[in-house]
C-alpha positions as CSV (number, residue, x, y, z in Angstrom):
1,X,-13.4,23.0,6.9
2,X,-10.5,21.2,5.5
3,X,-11.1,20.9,1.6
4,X,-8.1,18.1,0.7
5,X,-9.2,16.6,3.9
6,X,-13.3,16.8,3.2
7,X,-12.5,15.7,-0.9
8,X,-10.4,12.5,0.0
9,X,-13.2,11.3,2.3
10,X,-15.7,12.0,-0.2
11,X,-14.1,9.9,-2.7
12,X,-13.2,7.5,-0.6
13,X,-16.9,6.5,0.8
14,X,-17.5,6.7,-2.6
15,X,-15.2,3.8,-3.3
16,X,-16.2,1.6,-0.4
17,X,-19.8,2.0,-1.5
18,X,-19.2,0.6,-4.8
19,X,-17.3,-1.7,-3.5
20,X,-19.5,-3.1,-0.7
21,X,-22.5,-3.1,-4.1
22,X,-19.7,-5.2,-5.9
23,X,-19.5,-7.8,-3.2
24,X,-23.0,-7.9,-2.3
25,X,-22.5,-7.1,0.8
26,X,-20.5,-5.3,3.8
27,X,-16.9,-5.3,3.5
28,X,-14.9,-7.3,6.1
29,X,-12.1,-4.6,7.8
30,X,-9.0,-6.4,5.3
31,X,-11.5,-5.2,2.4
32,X,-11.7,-1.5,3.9
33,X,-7.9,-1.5,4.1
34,X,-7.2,-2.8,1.0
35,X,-9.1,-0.1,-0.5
36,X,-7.7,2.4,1.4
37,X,-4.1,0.9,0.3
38,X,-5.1,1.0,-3.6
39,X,-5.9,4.1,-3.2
40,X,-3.5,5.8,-1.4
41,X,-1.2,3.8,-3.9
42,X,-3.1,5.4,-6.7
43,X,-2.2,8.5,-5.2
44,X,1.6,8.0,-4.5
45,X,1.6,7.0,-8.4
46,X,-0.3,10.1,-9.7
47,X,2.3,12.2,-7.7
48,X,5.4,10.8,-9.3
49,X,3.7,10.7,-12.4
50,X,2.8,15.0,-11.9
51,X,6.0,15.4,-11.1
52,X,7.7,13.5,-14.3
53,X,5.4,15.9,-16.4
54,X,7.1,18.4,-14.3
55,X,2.9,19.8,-12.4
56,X,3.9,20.1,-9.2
57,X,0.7,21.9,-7.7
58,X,-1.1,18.9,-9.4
59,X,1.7,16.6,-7.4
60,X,0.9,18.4,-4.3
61,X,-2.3,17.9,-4.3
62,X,-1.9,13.6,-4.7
63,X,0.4,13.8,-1.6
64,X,-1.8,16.0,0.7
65,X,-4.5,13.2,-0.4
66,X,-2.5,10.6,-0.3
67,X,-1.7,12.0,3.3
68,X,-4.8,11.7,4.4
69,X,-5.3,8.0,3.3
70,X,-2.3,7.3,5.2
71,X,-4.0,8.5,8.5
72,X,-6.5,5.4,7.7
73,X,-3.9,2.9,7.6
74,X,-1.9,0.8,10.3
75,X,1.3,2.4,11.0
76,X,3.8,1.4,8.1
77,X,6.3,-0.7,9.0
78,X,10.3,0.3,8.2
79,X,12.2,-1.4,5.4
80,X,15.2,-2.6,8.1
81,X,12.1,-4.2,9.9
82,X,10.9,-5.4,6.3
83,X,14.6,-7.1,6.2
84,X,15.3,-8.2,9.1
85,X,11.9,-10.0,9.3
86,X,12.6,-11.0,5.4
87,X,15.8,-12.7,5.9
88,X,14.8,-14.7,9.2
89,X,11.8,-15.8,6.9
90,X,13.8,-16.7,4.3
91,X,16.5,-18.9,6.0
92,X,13.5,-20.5,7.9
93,X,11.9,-21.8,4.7
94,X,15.0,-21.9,2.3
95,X,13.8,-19.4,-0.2
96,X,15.7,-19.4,-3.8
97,X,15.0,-16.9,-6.8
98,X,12.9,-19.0,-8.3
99,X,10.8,-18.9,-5.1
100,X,10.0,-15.3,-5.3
101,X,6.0,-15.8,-5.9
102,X,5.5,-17.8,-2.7
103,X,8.5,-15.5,-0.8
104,X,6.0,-12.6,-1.7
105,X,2.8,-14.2,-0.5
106,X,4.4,-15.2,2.8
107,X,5.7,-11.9,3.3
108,X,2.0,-10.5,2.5
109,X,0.4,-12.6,4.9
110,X,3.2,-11.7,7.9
111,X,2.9,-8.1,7.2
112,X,-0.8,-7.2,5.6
113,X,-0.8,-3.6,5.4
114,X,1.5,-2.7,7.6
115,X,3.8,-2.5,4.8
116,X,4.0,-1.3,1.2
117,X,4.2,-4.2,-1.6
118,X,7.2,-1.9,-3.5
119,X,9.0,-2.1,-0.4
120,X,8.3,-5.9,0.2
121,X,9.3,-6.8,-3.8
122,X,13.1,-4.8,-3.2
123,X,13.7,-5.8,0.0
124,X,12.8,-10.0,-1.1
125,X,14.9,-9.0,-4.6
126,X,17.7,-8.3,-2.7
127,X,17.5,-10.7,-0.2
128,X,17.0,-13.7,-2.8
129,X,19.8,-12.9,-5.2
């Protein structure tokens, strides 16, 4: 039996069950993904944090978890995709700096969780200079 493997379920059923008492009642599939996106983005976080502070077997053990989320979740899309699809969105609507807010929520919506919100915010950043 894998332990990382056996653990990160554990806590994750754990998480959709207080989530699914939270709402009231079953979660549609975007809710399941979204809570399998916080927390493998809890876990990416831990493991830079565990490695500032210089743990690395504490670090290793966020990104085998954080592994095993990532199993759960649509395939990730690349950050040329992220740019390419970006830009083309951008020129479409005429995005400006001070547009950033909506820019982000339209990228959300195109995307979902197919790819990581860090990725999105750079990508935009640089695109909207």
């Amino acid at each position: 039996r894998d332990e990382v493997t056996s653990r990160t379920l554990r806590m994750l059923l754990a998480r959709l069950k207080n989530e699914r008492i939270a709402a009231g009642s079953d979660l549609s599939e975007a809710a399941v993904l979204a809570v399998i996106q916080s927390e493998y983005k809890r876990r990416k976080e831990a493991e830079s944090e565990f490695i500032k502070g210089n743990r690395v077997e504490l670090a290793a053990a966020e990104k085998a978890e954080a592994e095993v989320l990532l199993g759960f979740l649509p395939a990730q899309v690349s950050e040329q995709e992220i740019a390419a699809a970006v830009q083309e969105l951008s020129v479409a609507n005429g995005w400006t700096v001070k547009e950033f807010g909506l820019a982000m929520k339209a990228s959300k919506e195109k995307f979902g969780a197919a790819a990581d919100g860090a990725v999105l915010s750079k990508v935009l950043k640089e695109i909207l200079k």
